[in-house]
C-alpha positions in Angstrom: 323.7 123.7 51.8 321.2 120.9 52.2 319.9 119.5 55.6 321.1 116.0 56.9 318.2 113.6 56.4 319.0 112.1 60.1 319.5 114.7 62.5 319.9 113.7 66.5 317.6 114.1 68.7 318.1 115.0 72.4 316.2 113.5 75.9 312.9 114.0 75.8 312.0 117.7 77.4 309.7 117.8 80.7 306.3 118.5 78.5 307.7 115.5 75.6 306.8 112.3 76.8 307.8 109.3 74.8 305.7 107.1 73.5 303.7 104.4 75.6 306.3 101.2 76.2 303.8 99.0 74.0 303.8 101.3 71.0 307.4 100.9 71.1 307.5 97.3 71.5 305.0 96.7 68.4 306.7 99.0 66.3 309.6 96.9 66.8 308.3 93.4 66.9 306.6 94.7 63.6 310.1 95.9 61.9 311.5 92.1 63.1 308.6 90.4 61.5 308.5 92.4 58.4 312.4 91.7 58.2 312.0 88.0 58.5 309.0 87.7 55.8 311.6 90.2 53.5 314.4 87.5 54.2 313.0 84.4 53.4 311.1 85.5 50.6 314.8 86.7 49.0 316.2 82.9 50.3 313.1 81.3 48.0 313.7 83.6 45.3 317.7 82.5 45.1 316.8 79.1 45.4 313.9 79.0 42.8 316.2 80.8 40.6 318.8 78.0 41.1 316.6 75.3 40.6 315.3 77.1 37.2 318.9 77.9 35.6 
């Protein structure tokens, strides 16, 4: 029918390396920052909502 969006992946083959260790590490500290920004902005949305009603 239709293909799973997420599929797993295996190990890395011989001729795959992964990517460099400080790739990795900003894609993630990136994700964590653009999670906390998404987070608070929701909390000052809620509370400027309550202070409005």
């Amino acid at each position: 029918m239709t293909r799973n969006l997420f599929e797993p992946q295996g190990p890395a083959e011989a001729g795959n390396a992964p990517p460099p260790f400080g790739r990795r590490i900003a894609w993630f500290a990136g994700l964590a920052l653009l999670s906390l920004v998404i987070v608070a902005a929701t909390a000052y949305l809620l509370r400027a909502l309550l202070f409005i009603g």
